[in-house]
N, C-alpha and C positions, 0 to 999 in steps of 0.2 A: 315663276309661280309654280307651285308645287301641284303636280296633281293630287287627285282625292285619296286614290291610296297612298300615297308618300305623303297623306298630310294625317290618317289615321295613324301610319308609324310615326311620326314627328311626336304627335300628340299622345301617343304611350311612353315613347323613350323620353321625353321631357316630363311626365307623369311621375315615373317611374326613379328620377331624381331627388323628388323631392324625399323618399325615403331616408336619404344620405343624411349624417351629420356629422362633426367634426368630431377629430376621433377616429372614427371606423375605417380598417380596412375593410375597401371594395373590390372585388371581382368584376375585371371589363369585359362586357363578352362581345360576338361577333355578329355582323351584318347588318343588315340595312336599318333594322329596328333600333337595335342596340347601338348604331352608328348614332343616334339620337341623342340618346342616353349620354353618351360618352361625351357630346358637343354640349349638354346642358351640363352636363360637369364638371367639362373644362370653364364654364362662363363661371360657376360656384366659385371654383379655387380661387379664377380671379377676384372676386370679391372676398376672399376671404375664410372660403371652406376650408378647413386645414384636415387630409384624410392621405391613405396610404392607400394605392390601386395596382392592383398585378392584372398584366391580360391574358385571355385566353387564345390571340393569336399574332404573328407578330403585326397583319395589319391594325390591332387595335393599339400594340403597343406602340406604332408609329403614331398613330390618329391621338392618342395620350400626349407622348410625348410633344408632338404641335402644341399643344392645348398647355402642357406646363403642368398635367397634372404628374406628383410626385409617383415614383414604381418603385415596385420592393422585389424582390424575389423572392422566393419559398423558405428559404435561408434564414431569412428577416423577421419572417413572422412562426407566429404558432395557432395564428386563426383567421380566419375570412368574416365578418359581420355578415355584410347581406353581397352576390352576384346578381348582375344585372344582366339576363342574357334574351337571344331571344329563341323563337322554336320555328319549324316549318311545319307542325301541327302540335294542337291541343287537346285531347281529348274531353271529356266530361269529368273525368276524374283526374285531371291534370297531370295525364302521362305524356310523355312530349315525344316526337320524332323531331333530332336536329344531325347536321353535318352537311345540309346542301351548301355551308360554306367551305366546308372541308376541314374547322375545327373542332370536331367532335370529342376527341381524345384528350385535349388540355381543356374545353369546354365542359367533361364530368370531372376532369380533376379537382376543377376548380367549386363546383356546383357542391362535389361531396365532402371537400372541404369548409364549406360555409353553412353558418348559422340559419342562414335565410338565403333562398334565390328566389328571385322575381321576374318572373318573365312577361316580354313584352312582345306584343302583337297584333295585327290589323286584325279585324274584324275575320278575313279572310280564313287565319290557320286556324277554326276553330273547328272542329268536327266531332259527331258522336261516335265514330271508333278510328282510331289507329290504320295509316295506311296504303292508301290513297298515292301519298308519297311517297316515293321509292325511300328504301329504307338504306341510309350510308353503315358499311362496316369497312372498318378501320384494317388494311391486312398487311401482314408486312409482302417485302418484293419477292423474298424466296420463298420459291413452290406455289407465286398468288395462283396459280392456274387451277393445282390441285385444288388448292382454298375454293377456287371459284366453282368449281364441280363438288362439293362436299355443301357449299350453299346452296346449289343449285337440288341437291339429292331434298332439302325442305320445303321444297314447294313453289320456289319463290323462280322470277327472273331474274338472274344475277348481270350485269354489267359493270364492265371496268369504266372506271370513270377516266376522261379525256380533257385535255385545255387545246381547242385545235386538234393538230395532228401527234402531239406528245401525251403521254400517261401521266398525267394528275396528281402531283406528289404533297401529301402534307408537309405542315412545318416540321415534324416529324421525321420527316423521309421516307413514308411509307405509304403505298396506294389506298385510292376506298372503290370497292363493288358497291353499285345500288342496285338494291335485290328489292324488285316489285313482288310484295307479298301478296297486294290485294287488303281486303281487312284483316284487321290481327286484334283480337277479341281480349286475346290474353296474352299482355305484352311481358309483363313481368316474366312468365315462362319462358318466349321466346328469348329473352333476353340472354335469361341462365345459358340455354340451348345452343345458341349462336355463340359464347363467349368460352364454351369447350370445344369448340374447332380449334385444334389446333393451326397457326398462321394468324387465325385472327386476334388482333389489338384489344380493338371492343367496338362498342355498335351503337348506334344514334337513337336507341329508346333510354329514355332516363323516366326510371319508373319510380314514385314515391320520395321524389327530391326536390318539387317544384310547392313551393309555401304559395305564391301567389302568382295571377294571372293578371295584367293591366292591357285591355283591350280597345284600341285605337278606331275610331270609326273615321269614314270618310268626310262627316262633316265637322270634326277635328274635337268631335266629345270623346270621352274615353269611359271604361265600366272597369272596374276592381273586383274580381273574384278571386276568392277563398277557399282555401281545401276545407270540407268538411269533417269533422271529429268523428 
């Protein structure tokens, strides 16, 4: 039996399929939300859904692959329809902080590639400012120290992220510091700011990319918000 927040995420990431239709390339994205998603859409295919899906890490790509949904590479296409991912905050204005999976980097490639991203989420990541949670940037391995002391000179606490006793590697091959800012009022800015450190990749605010919001409650209703015009 599911508990009640793993059953608000159920009920966004199965939400959040009905979107699809045959035809469209979709964007898999990452974690426990979007692990949802991806298991309602392997039940589609089965029945019949016929669509093209790239993922945004290779666990999704595994989790796809089970499921028999078809994969393309970058190669194959020239556009993404709608991504289905999810965030570990929401703002008000549907600016998103994501990478506490650690796929942040194929997770905006993929995001700025598509026509539509949808993001799915409990009840829980919703908040009126940016923050809260440590904020992942994507750094490569040489010179991360400097990197981490040039993040650190912004205000923020920087840590290298860990699995156990080892350093944290993306799919990538490159580490993330999460850097506790605190609130971050103005993400858009910070974003810019952060992505001319030289070392760093890029950084887990996705500002002005997120089309829709499908929020998962614990008693397995869900709510559909819309960026406003």
């Amino acid at each position: 039996m599911l508990s009640a927040i793993h059953t608000g995420k159920k009920a966004a990431g199965e939400k959040a399929a009905e979107y699809i239709r045959s035809g469209m390339t979709v964007g898999l994205g990452t974690g426990s939300t979007a692990f949802w998603a991806i298991e309602k859409i392997g039940r589609l295919v089965s029945d019949g859904l016929q669509i093209k899906a790239i993922a945004t890490s290779l666990q999704s790509e595994q989790q796809a692959e089970k499921l028999h949904i078809p994969l393309v590479s970058f190669a194959e296409l020239d556009h993404i329809d709608v991504d289905i991912d999810g965030a570990d905050e929401v703002d008000e204005d549907l600016n998103l902080i994501k990478g506490g999976g650690g796929a942040l980097l194929r997770e905006k490639i993929i995001a700025s590639s598509s026509k539509k991203m949808i993001v799915v989420a409990d009840e829980h990541k919703l908040v009126k400012i940016l923050g809260k949670f440590p904020l992942p940037v994507e750094v490569i391995p040489f010179g991360w120290e400097m990197t981490l002391r040039k993040l650190k000179s912004f205000g923020c606490i920087p840590v290298l992220r860990k699995k156990g006793d080892q350093v944290f590697v993306t799919d990538n091959g490159n580490y993330i510091i999460d850097c506790s800012f605190g609130a971050i009022p103005s993400p858009g800015d910070l974003h810019s700011r952060l992505n001319n450190i030289p070392g760093v990749v890029e950084n887990g605010l996705f500002t002005g990319m997120c089309d829709t919001v499908i929020v998962g409650y614990e008693d397995g209703s869900t709510r559909v918000i819309t960026k406003s015009v």
